[in-house]
C-alpha positions as CSV (number, residue, x, y, z in Angstrom):
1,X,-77.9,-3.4,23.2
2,X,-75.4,-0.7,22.7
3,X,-76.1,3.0,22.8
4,X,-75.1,5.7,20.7
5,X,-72.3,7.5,22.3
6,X,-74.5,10.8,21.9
7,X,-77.6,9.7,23.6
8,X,-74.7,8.6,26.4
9,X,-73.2,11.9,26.6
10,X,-77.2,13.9,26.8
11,X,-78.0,11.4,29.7
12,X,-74.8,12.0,31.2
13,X,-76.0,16.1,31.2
14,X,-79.3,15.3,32.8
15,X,-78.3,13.7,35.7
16,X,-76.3,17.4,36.8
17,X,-78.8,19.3,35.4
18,X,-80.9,17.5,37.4
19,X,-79.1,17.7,40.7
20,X,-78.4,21.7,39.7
21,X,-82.3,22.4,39.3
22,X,-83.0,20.8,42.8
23,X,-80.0,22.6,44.6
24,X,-81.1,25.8,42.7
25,X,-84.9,25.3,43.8
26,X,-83.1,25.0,47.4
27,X,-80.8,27.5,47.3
28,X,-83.3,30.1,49.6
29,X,-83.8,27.6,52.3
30,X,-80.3,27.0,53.0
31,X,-79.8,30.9,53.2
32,X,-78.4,32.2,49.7
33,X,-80.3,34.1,47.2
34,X,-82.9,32.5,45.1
35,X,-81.6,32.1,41.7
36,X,-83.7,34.8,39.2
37,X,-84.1,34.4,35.4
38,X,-80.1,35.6,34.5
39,X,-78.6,32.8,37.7
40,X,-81.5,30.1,35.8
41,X,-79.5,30.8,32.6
42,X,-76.4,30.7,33.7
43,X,-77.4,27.1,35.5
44,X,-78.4,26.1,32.0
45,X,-75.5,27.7,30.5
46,X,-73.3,25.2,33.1
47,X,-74.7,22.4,32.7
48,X,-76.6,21.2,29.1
49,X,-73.3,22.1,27.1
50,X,-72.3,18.5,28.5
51,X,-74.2,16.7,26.1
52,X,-71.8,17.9,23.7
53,X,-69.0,16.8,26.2
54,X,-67.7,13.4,23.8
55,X,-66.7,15.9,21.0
56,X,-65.0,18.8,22.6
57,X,-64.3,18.1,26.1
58,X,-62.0,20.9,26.7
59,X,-64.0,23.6,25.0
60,X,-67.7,22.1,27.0
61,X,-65.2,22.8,30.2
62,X,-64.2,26.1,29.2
63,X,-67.9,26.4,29.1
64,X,-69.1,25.1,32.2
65,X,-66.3,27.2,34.4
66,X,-67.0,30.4,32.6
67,X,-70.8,29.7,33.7
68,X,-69.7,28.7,36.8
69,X,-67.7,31.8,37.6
70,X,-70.4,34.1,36.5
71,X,-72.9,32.8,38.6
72,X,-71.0,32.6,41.5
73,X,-69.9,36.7,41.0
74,X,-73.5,37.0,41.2
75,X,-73.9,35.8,44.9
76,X,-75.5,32.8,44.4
77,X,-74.8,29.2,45.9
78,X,-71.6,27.9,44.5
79,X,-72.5,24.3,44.8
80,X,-75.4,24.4,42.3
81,X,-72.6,24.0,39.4
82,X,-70.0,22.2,41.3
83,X,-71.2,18.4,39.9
84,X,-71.6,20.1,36.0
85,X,-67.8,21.2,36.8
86,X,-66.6,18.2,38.1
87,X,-68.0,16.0,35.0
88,X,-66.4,18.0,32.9
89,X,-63.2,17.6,34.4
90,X,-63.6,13.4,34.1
91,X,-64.1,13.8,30.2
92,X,-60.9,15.9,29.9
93,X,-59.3,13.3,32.0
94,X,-60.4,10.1,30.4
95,X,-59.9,11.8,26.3
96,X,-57.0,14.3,26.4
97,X,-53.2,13.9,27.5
98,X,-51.8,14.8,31.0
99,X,-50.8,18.7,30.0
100,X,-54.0,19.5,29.0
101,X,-56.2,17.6,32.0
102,X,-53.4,19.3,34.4
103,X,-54.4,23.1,33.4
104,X,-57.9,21.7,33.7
105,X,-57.6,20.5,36.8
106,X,-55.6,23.8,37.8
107,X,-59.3,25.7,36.3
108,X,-61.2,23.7,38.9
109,X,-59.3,24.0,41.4
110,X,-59.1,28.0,41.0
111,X,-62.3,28.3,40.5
112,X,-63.0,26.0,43.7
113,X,-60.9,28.5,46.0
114,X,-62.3,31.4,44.2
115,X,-66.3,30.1,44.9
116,X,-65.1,30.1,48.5
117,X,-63.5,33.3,48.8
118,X,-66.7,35.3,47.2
119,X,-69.1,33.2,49.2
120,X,-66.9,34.5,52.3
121,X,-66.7,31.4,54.0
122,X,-65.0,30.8,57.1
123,X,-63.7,27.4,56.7
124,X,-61.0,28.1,53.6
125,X,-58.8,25.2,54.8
126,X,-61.5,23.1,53.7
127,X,-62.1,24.7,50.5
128,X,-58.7,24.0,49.6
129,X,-58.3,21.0,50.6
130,X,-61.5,20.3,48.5
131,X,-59.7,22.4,45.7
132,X,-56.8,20.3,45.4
133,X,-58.5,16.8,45.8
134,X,-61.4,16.7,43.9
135,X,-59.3,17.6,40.6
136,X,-56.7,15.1,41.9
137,X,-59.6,12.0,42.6
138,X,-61.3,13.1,39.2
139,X,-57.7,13.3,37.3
140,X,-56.9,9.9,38.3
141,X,-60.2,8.1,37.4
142,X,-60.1,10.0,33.9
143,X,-56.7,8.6,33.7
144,X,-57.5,4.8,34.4
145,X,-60.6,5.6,32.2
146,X,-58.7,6.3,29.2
147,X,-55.8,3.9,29.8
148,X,-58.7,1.5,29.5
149,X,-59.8,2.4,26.5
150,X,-56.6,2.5,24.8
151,X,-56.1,-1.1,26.0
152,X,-59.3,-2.4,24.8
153,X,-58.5,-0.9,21.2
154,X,-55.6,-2.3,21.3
155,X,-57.0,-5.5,22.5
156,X,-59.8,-5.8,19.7
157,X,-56.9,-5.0,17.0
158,X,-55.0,-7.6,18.2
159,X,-58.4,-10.3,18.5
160,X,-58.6,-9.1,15.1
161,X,-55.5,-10.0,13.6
162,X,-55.4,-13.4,15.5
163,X,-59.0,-13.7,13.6
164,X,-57.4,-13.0,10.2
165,X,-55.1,-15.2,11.0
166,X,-57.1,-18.0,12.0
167,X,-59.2,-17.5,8.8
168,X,-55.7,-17.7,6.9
169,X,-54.9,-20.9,8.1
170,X,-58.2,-23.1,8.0
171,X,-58.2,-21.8,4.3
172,X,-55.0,-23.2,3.5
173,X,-56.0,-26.4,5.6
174,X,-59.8,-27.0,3.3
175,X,-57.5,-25.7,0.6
176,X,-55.3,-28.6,0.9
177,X,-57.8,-31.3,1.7
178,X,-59.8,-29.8,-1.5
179,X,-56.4,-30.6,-3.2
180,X,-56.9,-34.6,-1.8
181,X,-60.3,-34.4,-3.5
182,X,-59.1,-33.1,-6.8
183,X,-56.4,-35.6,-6.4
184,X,-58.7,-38.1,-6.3
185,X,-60.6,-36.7,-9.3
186,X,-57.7,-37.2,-10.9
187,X,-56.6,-40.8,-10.9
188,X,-60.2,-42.1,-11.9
189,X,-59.8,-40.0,-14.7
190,X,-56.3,-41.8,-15.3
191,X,-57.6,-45.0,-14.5
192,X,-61.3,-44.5,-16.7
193,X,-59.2,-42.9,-19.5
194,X,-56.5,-45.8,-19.8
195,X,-59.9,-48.0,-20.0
196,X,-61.2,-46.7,-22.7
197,X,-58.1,-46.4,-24.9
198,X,-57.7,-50.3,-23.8
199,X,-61.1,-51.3,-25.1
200,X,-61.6,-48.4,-27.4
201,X,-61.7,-51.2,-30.6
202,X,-63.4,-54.1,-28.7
203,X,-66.3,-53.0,-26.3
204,X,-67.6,-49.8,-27.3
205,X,-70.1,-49.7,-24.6
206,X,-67.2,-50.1,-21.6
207,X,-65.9,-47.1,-23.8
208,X,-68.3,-44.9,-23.2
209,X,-69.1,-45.9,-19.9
210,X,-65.3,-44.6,-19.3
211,X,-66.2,-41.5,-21.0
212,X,-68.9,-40.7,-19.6
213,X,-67.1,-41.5,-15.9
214,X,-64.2,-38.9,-17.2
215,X,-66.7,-36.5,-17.8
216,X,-68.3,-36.9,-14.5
217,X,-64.9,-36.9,-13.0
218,X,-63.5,-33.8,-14.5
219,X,-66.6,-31.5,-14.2
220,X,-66.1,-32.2,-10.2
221,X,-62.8,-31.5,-10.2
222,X,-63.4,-28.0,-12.4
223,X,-65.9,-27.2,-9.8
224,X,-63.7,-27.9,-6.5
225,X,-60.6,-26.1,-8.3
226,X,-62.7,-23.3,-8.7
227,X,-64.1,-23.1,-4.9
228,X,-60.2,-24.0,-3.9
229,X,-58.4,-20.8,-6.1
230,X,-61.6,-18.8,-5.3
231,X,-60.6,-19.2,-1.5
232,X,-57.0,-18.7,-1.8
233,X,-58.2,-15.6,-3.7
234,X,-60.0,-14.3,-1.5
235,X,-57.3,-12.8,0.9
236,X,-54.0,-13.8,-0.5
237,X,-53.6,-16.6,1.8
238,X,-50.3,-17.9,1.7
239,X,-49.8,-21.4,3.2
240,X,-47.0,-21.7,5.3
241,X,-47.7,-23.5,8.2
242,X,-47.3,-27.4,8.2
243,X,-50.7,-29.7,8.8
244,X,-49.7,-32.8,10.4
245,X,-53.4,-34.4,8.2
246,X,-51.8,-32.9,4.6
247,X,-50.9,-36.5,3.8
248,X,-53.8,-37.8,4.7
249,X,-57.2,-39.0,2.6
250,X,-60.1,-36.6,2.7
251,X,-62.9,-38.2,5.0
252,X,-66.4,-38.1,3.4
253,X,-69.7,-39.5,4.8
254,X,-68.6,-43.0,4.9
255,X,-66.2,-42.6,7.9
256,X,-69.4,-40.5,9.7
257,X,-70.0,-43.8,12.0
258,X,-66.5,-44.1,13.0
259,X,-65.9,-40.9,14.1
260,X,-69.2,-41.0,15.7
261,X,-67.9,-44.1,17.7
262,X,-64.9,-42.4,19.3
263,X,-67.2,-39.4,20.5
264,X,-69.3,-42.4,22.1
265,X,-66.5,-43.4,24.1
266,X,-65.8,-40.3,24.9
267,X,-68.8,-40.2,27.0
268,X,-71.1,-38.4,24.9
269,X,-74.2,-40.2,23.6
270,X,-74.3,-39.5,20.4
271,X,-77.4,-40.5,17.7
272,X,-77.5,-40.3,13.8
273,X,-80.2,-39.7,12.0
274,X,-81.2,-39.9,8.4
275,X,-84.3,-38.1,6.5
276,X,-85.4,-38.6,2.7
277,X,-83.4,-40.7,0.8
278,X,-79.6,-40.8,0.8
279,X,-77.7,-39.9,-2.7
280,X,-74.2,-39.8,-4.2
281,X,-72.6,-36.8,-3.0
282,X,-69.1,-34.8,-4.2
283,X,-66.7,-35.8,-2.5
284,X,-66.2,-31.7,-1.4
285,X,-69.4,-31.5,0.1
286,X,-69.1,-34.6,1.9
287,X,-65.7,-33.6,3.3
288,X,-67.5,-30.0,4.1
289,X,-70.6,-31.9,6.1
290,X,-67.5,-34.2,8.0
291,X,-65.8,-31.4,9.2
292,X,-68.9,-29.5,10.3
293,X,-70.0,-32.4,12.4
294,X,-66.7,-33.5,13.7
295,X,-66.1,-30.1,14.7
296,X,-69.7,-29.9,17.0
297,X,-69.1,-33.2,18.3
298,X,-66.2,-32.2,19.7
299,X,-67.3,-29.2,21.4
300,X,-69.7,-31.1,23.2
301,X,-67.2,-33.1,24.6
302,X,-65.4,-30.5,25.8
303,X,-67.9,-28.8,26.8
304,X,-70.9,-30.9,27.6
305,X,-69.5,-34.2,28.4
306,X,-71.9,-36.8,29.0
307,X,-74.6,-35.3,27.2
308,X,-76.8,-36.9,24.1
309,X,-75.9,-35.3,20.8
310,X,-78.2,-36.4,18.1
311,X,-76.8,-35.9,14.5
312,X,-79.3,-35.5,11.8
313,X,-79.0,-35.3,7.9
314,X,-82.0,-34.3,5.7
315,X,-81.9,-35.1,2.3
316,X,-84.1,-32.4,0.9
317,X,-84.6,-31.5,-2.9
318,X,-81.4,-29.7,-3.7
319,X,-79.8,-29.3,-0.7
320,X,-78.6,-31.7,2.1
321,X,-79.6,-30.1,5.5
322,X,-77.0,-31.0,8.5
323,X,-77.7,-30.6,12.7
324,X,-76.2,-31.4,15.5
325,X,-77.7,-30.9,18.8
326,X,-77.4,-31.6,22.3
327,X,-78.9,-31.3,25.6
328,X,-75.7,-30.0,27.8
329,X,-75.3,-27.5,30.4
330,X,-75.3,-23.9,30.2
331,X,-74.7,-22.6,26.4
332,X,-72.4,-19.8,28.2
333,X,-69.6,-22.1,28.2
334,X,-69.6,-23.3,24.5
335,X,-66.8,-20.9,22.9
336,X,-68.1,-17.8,21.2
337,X,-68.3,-17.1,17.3
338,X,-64.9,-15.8,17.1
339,X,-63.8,-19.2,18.7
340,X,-61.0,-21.0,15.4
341,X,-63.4,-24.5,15.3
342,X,-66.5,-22.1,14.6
343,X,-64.2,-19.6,11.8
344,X,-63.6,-23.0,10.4
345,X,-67.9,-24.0,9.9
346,X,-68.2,-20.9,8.9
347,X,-65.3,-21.1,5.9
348,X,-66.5,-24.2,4.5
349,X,-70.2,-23.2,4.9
350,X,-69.0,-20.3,2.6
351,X,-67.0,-22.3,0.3
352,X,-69.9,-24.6,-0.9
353,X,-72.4,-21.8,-1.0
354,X,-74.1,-23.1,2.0
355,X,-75.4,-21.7,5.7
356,X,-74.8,-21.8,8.9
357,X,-75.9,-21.2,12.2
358,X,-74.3,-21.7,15.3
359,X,-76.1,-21.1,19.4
360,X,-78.1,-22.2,22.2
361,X,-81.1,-23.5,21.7
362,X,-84.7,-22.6,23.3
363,X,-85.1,-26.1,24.8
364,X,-81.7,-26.1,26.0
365,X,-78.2,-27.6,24.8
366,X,-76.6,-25.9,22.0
367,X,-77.0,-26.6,18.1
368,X,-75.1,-26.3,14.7
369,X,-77.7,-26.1,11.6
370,X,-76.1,-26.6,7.9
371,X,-77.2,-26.2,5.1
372,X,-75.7,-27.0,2.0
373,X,-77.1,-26.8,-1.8
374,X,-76.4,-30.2,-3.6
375,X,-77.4,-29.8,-7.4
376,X,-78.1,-33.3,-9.1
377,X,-74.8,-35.0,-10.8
378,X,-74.2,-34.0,-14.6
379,X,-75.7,-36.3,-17.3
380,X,-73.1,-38.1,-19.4
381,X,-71.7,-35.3,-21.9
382,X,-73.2,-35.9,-25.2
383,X,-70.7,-36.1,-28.3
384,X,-70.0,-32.5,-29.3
385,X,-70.8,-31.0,-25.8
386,X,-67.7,-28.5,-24.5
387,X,-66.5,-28.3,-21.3
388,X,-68.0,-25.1,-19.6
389,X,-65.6,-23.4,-16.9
């Protein structure tokens, strides 16, 4: 759970406050004054302006020494706003540059040696040395502080980048396996339509089974062109980078078993099952559910070798619903959802209009849940029906 930087910055004021209200209730027994209604304000006046700290650091300093000095003019113990002065001094340290922490630190430190002259004590060597490195200690931790934070933005901006990248690329890579698809599309509408025109005179029946297989044919391929420019779209992706697989055929559900085989001998146990009753799918969505499962097979064996995967597809009223889950070790070391394998589920899950979800499970093991919507195939067009993009 993270917390608002503002509820940060009042809990960081309470804890001085706090310490400042005991000192002050102490103040008597350790021989100084006890603190009356103007040194109560002043107390206040040193030490609640640092819940503002996060938005004006060198102004809530200003503050806080001002306080500081005016209570100690008044006789009272100087150590009662010391830790108020002293957070302060971190905040400068850990947001602003090394001029303006330096003058800061010089504030506390006068203000140090001045506490300690008023307050007439004997042992000023001490007070100096105190003087000098407190601000020093405090400087430097405000310094590693804020060099920390500057590399952590600049670490996220780069994660970032790589993440747009990643994105870029497994685009261009469904992109060009949707291109095998339309491809394929393609030649049955070659093939169906040279059929036809051979038997167009002679068997009007294989005629319109050709037509009607044409019309089946080229509504897929309108869909998956759409999905494919729709994704290129989306960010400008330009594809430069080669993929060793851009030659090769898209897999579907038929070559499930095969690459289920090499994750068996891979030491992984792996078990299919089936719910409902199978049906024809596009050859995209197939392609999508291939991928998905390929991709969760293979961080179990990396990550959970020699566990039992099972792999289960439901074939519910228009959808198909896809899981794969296994019983491995601790979840903590499967990658996290920035990991490229996960970008990738996530990208085709997107394309088809489908869901994911990607964790550990309750019962242990990890899991990847699909879901994809599979409206039924197109009827035959009838004569006079148009095309609808």
């Amino acid at each position: 759970m993270r917390i608002h930087p503002r509820a940060v910055d009042g809990l960081t004021a309470l804890v001085p406050t706090t310490v400042a209200c005991l000192l002050g209730a102490e103040a008597a027994a350790q021989g100084w004054p006890p603190l009356d209604p103007l040194a109560w304000t002043l107390v206040a006046l040193a030490n609640l302006p640092l819940a503002l700290r996060g938005g004006a650091p060198v102004t809530v300093l200003l503050l806080v020494h001002l306080s500081w000095i005016g209570y100690v003019g008044l006789g009272h113990w100087p150590v009662v706003d010391s830790p108020a002065a002293m957070v302060a001094l971190y905040t400068v340290a850990a947001t602003r540059p090394t001029r303006t922490t330096a003058a800061c630190a010089a504030l506390l430190g006068g203000t140090w040696v001045y506490a300690g002259v008023v307050s007439g004590c004997d042992t000023m060597v001490s007070v100096v040395g105190q003087a000098v490195g407190y601000p020093l200690v405090l400087w430097r931790f405000g310094h590693v502080a804020r060099r920390s934070a500057e590399l952590t933005v600049r670490l996220r901006a780069e994660q970032a980048r790589r993440a747009r990248h990643e994105v870029a690329v497994e685009r261009v890579r469904i992109a060009r396996e949707l291109h095998d698809v339309v491809a394929h599309h393609m030649a049955i509408i070659n093939i169906q339509a040279g059929l036809a025109r051979f038997v167009l005179d002679t068997d009007a029946r294989t005629a319109r089974e050709a037509l009607t297989a044409i019309g089946s044919a080229g509504g897929e391929a309108l869909a998956e062109l759409r999905r494919m420019l729709g994704l290129l779209r989306a960010d400008g992706v330009d594809g430069t980078e080669e993929d060793s697989a851009a030659t090769e055929p898209a897999p579907g559900l038929d070559r499930l078993e095969e690459m289920v085989e090499r994750v068996r001998a891979g030491g992984v146990g792996v078990e299919v099952r089936v719910r409902g009753v199978p049906r024809t799918l596009s050859p995209g969505v197939q392609l999508c559910v291939y991928r998905v499962v390929q991709e969760a097979l293979t961080n179990v064996l990396k990550h959970a070798r020699g566990a039992h995967a099972v792999v289960e597809l439901g074939y519910l009223p228009g959808e198909l619903d896809v899981s794969v889950t296994d019983d491995g070790p601790d979840p903590a070391t499967i990658p996290g959802p920035g990991g490229h394998g996960l970008i990738g589920m996530r990208e085709r899950a997107k394309l088809y209009g489908g869901s994911i979800v990607v964790g550990p499970r309750r019962e242990g093991g990890y899991g990847v849940h699909l879901t994809l919507p599979t409206p039924p195939p197109k009827q035959s067009a009838r004569r006079g029906d148009a095309v609808a993009e």
